[in-house]
N, C-alpha and C positions, 0 to 999 in steps of 0.2 A: 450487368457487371456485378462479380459477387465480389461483397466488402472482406474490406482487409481486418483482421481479428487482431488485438491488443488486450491484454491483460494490466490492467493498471492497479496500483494501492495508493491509497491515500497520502498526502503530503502533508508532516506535522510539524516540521525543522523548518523553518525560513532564513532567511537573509544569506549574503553572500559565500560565509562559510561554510553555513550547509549545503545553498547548489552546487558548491565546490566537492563536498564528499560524499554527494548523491552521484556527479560525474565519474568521481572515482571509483565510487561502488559497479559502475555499467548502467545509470538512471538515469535519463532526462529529467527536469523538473518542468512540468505544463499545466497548462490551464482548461480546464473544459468550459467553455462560457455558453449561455440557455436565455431564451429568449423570457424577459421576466422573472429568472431564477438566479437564485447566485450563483456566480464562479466557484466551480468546483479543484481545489489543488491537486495535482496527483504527479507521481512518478509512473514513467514509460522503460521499459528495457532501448537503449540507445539504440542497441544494432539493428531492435526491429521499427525505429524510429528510423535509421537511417534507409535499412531497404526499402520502407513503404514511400518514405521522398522522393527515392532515386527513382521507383518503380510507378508509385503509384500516386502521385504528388496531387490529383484529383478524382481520385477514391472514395468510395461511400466507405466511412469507417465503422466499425462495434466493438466497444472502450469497455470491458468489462471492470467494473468494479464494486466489488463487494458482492459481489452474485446479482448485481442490479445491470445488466445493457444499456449503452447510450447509443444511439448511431449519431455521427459526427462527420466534420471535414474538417481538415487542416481550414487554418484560419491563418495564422501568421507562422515563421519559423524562423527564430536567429540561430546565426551560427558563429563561432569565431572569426580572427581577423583574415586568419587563409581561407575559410569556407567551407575545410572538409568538418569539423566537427560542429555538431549542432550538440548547442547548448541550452535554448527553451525553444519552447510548442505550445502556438494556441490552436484549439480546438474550438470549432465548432458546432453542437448539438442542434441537429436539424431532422425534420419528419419526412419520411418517404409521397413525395408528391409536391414538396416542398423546391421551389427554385432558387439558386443560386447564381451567383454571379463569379468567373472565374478568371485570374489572369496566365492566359496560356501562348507559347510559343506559336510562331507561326512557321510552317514547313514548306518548301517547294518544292512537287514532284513531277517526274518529267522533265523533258528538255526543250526550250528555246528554239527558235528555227536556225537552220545552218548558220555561222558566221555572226552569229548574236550571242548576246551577255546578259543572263537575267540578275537585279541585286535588289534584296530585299529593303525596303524603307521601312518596314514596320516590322520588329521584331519580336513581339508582344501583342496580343490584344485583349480586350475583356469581352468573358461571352456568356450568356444568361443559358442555365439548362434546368432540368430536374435535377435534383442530386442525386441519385441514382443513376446518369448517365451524363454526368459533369464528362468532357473533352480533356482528352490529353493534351493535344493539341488544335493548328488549325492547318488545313492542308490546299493550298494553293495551286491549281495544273497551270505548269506554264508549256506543257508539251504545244510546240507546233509555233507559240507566240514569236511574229516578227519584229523586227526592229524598230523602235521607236511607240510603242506600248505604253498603256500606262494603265495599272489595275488597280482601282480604287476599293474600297471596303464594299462599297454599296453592288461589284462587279462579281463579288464572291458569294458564291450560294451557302450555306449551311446545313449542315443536316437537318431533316425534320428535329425538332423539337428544342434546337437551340437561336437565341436569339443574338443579337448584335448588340454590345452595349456602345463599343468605341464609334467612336464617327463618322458615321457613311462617306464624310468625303474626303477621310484620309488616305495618303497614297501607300500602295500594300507594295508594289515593287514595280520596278519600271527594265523594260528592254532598251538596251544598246547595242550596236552593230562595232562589233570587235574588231578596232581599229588593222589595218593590216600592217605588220614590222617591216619597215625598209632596212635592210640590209647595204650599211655603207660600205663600201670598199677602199679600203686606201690603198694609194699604190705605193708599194716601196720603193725608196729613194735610193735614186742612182749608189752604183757602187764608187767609190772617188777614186780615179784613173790614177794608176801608181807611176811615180815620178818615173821620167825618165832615164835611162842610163846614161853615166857619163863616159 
């Protein structure tokens, strides 16, 4: 997987006013944090903060700053109270060989046997990799699975080189058998017999 590239400068304004006219400049204000080293301040270009999220939310990143490379991962990410703008980014600084730990969506592809309803119970889970080939997600086959199913973590394979951190015996998603609609019928009521003539 090749990393996603960022051009950062240095962060030298703090507090609230300032992250406020670094937003309106088009910056994020972030943090790159290192294992044993200090927190490094820096401003990001927003929009390519925001497509690397959308795109590539566990990404091996390279943070250029000052002519110096860091490869990193997203580590934390706020964003305002609606959730389309993000407002700070922690970074990660981590070495190629190096494992991580990630929390990623989980997908079901495939379909359930006839007349059944697959629904995920865990929508989330945390998964140990290199960070060089951290998971977007986690993909679950429920092709073919019949009614009354039940897929624990511990049921789910992983690709070579990632591990399980959440708990083997939590439940990933379970089969039901899709109840069948009874169709009521009422019957219309009498028409009411018109008086007679006199």
């Amino acid at each position: 997987m090749s990393a996603v590239k960022f051009v950062a400068s240095a962060r030298t304004n703090f507090g609230k006013g300032a992250a406020r006219q670094a937003r309106r400049d088009g910056n994020v204000p972030a943090v790159i944090y290192s294992h044993g080293s200090e927190a490094v301040h820096v401003l990001v270009d927003a929009h390519e903060i925001f497509l690397a999220v959308k795109n590539h939310r566990t990404s091996l990143l390279e943070i250029e700053l000052d002519g110096e490379t860091k490869t990193a991962i997203f580590k934390d990410i706020q964003r305002d109270a609606i959730g389309r703008v993000i407002e700070h980014v922690d970074f990660l600084a981590v070495k190629k060989g190096e494992k991580q730990v990630v929390d990623v969506p989980v997908n079901m592809v495939g379909e359930s046997a006839s007349g059944t309803q697959a629904t995920l119970e865990l929508l989330t889970a945390s998964v140990e990799a290199d960070v060089s080939a951290l998971p977007e997600h986690v993909e679950v086959n429920i092709a073919g699975l019949e009614a009354g199913t039940v897929l624990h973590v511990k049921d789910v394979t992983l690709p070579e080189g990632q591990t399980w951190i959440t708990d083997l015996e939590n439940v990933v998603l379970v089969v039901n058998e899709i109840a069948a609609v009874e169709e009521e019928t009422e019957e219309a009521p009498a028409a009411a017999e018109a008086p007679a003539a006199e």
